[in-house]
Residue frames as a rotation matrix with the C-alpha (Angstrom) as fourth column:
UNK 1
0.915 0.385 -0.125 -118.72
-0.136 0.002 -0.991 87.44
-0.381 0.923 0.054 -29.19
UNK 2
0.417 -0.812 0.409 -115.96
0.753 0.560 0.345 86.46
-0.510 0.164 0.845 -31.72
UNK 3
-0.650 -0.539 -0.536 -113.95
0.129 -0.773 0.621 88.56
-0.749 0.334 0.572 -33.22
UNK 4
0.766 0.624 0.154 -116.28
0.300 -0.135 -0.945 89.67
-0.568 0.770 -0.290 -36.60
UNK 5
0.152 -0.706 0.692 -114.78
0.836 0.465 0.291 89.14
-0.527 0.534 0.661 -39.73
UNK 6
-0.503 -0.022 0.864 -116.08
0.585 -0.744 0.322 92.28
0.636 0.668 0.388 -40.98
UNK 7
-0.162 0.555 -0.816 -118.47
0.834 -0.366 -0.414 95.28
-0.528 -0.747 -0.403 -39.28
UNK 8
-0.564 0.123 0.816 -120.30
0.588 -0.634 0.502 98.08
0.579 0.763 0.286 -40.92
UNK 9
-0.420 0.605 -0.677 -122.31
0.747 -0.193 -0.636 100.62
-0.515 -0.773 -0.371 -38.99
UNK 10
-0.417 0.659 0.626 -125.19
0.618 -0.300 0.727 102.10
0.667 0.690 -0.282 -41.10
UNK 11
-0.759 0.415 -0.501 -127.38
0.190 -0.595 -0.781 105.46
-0.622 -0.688 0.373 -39.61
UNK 12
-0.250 0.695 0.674 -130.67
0.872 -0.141 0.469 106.15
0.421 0.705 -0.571 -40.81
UNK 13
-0.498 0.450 -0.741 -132.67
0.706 -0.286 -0.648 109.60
-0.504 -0.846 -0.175 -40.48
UNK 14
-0.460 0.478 -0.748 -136.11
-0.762 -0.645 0.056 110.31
-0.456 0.596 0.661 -41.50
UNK 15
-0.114 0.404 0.908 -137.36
-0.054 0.910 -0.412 106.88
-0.992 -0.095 -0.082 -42.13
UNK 16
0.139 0.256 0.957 -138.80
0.854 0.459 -0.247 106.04
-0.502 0.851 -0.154 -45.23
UNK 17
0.821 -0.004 0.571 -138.53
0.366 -0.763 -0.533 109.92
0.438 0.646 -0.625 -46.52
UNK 18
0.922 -0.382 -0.062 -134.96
-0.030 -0.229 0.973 109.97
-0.386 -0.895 -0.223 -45.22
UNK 19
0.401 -0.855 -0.329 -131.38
-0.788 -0.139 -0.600 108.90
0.467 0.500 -0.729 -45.84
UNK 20
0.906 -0.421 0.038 -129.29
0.393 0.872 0.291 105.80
-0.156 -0.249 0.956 -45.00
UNK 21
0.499 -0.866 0.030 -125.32
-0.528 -0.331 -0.782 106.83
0.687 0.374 -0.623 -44.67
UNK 22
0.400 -0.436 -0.806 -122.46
0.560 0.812 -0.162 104.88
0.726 -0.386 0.569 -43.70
UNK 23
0.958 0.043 -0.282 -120.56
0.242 -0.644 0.725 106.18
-0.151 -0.763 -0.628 -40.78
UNK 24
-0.111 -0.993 0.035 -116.99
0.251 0.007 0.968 106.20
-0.962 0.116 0.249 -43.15
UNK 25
0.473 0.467 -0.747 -119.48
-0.491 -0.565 -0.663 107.89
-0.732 0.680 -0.038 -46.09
UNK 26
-0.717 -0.457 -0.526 -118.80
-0.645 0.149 0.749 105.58
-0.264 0.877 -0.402 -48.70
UNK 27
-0.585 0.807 0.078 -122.42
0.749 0.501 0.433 104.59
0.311 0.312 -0.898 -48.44
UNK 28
-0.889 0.320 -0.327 -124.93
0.028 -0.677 -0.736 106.79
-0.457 -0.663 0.593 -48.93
UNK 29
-0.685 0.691 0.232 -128.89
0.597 0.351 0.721 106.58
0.417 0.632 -0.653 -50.19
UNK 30
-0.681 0.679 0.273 -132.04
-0.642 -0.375 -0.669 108.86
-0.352 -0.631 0.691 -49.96
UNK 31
-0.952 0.303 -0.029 -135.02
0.229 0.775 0.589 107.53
0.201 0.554 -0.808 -49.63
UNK 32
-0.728 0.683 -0.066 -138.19
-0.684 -0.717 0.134 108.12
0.044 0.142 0.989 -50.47
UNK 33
-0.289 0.730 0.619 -141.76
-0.313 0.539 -0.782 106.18
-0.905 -0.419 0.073 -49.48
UNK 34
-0.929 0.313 0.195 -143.09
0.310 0.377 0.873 104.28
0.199 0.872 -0.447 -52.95
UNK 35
-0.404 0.911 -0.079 -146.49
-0.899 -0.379 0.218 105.82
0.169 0.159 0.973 -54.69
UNK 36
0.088 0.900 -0.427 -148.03
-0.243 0.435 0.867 102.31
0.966 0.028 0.257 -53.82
UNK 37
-0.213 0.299 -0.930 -147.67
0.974 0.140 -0.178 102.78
0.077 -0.944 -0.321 -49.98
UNK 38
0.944 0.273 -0.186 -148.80
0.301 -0.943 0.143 107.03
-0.137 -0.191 -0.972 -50.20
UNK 39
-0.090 -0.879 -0.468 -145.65
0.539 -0.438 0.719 107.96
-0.837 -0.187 0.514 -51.48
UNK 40
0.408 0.305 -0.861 -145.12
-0.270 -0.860 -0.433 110.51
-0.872 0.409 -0.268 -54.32
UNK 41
0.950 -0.012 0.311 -143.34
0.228 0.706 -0.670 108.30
-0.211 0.708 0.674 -56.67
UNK 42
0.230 -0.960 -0.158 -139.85
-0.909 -0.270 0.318 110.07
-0.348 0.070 -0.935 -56.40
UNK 43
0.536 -0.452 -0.713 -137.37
-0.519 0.490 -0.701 107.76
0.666 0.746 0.028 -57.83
UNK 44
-0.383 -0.911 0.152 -135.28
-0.666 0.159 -0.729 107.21
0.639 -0.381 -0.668 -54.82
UNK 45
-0.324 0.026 -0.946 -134.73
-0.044 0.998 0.042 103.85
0.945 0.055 -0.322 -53.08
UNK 46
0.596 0.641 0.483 -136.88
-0.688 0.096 0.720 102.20
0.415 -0.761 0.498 -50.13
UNK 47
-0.276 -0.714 0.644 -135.65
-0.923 0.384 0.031 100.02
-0.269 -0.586 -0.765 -47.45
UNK 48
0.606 0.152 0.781 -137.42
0.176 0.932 -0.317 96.50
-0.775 0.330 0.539 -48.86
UNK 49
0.922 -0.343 -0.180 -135.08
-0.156 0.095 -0.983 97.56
0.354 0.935 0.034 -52.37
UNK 50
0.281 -0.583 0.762 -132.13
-0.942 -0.318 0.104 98.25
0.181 -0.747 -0.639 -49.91
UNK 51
0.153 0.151 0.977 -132.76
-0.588 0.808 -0.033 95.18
-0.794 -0.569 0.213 -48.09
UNK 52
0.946 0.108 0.305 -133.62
0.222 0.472 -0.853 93.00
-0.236 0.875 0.423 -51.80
UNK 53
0.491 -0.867 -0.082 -129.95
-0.634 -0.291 -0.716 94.26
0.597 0.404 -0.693 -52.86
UNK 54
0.178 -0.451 0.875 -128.46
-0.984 -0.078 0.160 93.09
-0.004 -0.889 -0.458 -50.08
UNK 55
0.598 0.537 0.595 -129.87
-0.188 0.815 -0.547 89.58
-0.779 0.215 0.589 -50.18
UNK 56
0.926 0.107 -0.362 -129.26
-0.367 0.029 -0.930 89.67
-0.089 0.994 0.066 -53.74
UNK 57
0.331 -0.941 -0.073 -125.52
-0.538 -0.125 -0.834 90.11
0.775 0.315 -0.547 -53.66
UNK 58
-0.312 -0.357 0.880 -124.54
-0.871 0.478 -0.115 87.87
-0.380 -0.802 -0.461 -50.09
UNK 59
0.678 0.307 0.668 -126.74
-0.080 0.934 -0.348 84.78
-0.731 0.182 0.658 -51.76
UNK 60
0.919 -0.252 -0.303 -124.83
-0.292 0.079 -0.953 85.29
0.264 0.964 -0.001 -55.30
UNK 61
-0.082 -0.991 0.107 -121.58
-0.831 0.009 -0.556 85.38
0.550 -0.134 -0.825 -53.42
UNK 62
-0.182 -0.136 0.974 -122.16
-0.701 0.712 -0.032 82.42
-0.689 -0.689 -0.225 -51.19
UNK 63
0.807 0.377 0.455 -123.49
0.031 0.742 -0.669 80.37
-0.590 0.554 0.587 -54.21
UNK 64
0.678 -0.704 -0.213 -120.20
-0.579 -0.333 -0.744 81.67
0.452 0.627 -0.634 -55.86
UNK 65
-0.089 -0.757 0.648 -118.10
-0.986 0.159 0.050 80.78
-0.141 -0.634 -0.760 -53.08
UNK 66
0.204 -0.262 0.943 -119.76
-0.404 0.855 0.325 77.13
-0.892 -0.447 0.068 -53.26
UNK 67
0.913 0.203 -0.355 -119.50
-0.390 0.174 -0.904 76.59
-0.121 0.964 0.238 -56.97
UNK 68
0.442 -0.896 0.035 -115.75
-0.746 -0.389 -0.540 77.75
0.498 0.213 -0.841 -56.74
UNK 69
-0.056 -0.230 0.971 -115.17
-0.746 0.657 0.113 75.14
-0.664 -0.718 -0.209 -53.54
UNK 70
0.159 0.013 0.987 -116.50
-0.077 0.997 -0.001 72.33
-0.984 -0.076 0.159 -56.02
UNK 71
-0.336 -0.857 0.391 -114.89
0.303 0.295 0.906 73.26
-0.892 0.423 0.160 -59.22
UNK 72
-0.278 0.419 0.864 -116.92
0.957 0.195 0.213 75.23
-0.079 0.887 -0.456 -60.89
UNK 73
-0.234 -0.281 -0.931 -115.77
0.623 -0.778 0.079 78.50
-0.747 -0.561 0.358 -60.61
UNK 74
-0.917 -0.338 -0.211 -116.62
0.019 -0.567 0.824 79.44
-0.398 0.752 0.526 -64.10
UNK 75
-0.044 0.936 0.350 -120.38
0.885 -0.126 0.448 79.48
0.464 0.330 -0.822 -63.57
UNK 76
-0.975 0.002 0.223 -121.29
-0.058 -0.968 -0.245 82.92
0.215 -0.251 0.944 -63.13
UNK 77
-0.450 0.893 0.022 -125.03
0.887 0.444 0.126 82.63
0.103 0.076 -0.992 -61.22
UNK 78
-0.807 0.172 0.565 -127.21
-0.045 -0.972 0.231 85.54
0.589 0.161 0.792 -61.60
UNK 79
-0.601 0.542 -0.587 -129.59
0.727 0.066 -0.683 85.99
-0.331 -0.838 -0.434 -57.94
UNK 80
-0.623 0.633 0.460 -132.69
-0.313 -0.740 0.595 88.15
0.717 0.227 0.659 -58.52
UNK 81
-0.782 0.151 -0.605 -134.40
0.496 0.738 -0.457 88.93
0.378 -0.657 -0.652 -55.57
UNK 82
-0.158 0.793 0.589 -138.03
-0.192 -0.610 0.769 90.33
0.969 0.008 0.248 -54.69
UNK 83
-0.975 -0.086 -0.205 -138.85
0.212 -0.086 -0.973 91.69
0.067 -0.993 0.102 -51.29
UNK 84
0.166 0.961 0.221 -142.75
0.112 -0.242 0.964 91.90
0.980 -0.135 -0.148 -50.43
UNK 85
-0.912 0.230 0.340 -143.83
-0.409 -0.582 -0.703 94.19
0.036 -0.780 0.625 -47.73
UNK 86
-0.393 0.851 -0.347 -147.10
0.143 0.429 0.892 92.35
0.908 0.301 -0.291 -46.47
UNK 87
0.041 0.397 0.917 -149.90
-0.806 -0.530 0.265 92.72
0.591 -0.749 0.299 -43.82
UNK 88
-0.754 -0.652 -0.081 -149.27
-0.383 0.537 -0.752 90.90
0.534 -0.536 -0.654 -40.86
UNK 89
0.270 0.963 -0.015 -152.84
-0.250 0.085 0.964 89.28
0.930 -0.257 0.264 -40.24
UNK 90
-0.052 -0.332 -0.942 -151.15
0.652 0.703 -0.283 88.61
0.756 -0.629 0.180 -36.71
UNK 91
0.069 0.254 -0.965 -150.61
0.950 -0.313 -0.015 91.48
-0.306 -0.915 -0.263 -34.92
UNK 92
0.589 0.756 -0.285 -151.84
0.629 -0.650 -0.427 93.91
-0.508 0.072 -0.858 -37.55
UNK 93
0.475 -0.756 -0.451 -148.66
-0.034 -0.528 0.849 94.94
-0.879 -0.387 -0.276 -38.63
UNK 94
0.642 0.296 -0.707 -146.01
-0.765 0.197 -0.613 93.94
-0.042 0.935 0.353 -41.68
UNK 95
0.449 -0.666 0.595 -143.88
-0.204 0.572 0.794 91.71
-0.870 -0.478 0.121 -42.28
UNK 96
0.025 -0.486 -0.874 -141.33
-0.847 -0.475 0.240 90.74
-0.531 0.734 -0.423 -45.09
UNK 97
0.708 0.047 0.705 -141.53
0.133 0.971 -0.198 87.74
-0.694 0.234 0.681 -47.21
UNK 98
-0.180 -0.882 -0.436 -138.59
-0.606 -0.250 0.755 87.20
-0.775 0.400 -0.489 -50.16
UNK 99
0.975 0.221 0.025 -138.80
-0.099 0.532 -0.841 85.45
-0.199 0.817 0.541 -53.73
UNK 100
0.019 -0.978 0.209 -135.01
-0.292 0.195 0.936 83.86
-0.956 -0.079 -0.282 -54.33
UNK 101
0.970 0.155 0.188 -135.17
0.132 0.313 -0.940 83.51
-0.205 0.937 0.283 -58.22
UNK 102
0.105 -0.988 0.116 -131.70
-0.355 0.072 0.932 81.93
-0.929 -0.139 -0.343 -58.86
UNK 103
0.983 -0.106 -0.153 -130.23
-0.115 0.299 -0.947 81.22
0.146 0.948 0.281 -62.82
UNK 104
0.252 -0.712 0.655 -127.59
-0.301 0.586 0.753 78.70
-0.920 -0.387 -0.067 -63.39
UNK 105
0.476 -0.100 -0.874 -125.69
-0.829 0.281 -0.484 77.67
0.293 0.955 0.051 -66.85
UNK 106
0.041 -0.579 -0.814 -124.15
-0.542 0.672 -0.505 74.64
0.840 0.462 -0.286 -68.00
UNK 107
-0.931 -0.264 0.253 -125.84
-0.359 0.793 -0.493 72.33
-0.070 -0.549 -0.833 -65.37
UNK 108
-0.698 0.640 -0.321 -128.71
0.566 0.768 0.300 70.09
0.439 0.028 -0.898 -64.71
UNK 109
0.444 0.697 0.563 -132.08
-0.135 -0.569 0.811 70.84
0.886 -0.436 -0.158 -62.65
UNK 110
0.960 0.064 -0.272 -130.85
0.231 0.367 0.901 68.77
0.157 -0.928 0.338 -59.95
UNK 111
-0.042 -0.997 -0.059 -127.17
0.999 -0.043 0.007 69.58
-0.009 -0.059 0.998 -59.64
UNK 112
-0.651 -0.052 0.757 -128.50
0.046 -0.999 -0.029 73.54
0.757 0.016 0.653 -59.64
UNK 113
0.353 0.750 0.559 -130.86
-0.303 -0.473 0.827 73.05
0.885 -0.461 0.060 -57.22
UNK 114
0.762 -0.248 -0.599 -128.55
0.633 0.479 0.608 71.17
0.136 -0.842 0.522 -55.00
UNK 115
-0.385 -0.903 0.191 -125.85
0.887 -0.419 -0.195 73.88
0.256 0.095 0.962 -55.01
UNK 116
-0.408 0.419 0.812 -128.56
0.020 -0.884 0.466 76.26
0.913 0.207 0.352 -54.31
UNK 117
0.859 0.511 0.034 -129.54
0.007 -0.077 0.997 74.91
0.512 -0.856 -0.070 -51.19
UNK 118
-0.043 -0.853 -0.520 -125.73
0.998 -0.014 -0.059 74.61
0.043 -0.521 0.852 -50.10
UNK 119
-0.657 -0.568 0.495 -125.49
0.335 -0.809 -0.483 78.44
0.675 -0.152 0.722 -50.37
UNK 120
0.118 0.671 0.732 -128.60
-0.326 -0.670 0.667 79.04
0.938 -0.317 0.139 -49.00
UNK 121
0.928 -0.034 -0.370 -127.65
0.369 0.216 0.904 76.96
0.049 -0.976 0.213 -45.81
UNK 122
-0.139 -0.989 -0.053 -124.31
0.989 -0.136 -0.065 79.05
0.057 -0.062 0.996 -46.08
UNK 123
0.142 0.240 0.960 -125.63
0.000 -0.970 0.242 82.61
0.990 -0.035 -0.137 -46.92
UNK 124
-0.714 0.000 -0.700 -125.87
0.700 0.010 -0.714 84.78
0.007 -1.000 -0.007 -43.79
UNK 125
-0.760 0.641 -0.105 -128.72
-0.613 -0.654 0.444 86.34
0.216 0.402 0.890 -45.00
UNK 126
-0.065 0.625 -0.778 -130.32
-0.099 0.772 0.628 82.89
0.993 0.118 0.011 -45.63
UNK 127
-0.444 -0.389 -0.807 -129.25
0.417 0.708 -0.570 81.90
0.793 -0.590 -0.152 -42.51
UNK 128
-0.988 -0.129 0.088 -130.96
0.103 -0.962 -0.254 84.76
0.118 -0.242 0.963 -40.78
UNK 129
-0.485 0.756 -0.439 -133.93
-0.863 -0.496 0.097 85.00
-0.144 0.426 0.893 -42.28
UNK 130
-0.379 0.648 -0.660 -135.45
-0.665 0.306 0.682 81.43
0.644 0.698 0.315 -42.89
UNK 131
-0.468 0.546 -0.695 -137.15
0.878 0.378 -0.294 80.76
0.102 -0.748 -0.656 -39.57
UNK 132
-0.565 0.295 -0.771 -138.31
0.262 -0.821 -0.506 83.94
-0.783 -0.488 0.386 -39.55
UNK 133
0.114 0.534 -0.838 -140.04
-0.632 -0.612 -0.476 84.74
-0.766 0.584 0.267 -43.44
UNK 134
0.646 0.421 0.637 -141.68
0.174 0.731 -0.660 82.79
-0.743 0.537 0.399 -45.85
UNK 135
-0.372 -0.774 -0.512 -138.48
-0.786 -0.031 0.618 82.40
-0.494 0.633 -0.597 -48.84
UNK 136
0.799 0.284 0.531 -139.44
0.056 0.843 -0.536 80.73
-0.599 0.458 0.657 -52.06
UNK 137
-0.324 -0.921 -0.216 -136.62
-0.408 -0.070 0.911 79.71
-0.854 0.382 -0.353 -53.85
UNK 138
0.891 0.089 0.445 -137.02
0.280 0.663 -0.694 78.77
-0.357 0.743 0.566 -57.81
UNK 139
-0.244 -0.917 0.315 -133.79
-0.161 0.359 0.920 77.45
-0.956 0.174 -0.235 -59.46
UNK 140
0.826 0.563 -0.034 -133.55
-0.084 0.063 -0.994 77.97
-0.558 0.824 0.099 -63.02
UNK 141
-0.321 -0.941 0.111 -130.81
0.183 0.053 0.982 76.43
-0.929 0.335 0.156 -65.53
UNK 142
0.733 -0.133 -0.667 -129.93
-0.578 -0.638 -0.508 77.67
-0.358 0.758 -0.544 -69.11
């Protein structure tokens, strides 16, 4: 393996009614099952919100990064991303699917939607994830 530019090492325990902490504690989250899978409705965060953050902020920054590459560092795009927990009519199980709902100013349709697919073939998230779960991307300018 190459060197890695970066490296985090996350612990979980207790699953879904658990905790998520970094191992240099400058990340920590409980978490608590949602009232629409039999949870109690606590407030605290699930791993598909976790996970939807994540996403959220690695696509925004790669779509930054290419804006910035082709002069146009002074769009600010705003990534909003929905994670669906779904039944896996395969082997019974779930699986994750992802809703990529990207806003762009002060361009076209086509000139936002072509900057959107550069990050997404840049993202390592994207890059990850889209042989593996169904990602709809809609591309909205302002």
């Amino acid at each position: 393996m190459v060197k890695p530019l970066y490296e985090t090492t996350v612990i979980s325990n207790g699953g879904r009614d658990g905790k998520v902490f970094s191992e240099d504690n400058t990340f920590y989250q409980d978490l608590a099952v949602p009232k629409a899978m039999g949870g109690n409705g606590i407030t605290e965060s699930n791993p598909e919100q976790l996970f939807a953050a994540g996403y959220s902020a690695c696509f925004n920054n790669a779509l930054m990064h290419i804006l910035k590459s082709d002069g146009q560092a002074t769009i600010e795009p705003e990534v909003k991303v929905t994670a669906y927990l779904l039944p896996d009519k395969k082997d019974g199980g779930v699986k994750l699917a992802v809703d990529l709902d990207v806003t762009l100013v002060d361009l076209n349709q086509q000139a936002a939607e072509d900057y959107v697919e550069k990050a997404h073939n840049y993202c390592p998230y994207s890059k990850a994830l889209k042989e593996s779960i169904d990602i709809d991307i809609q591309v909205n300018v302002n």
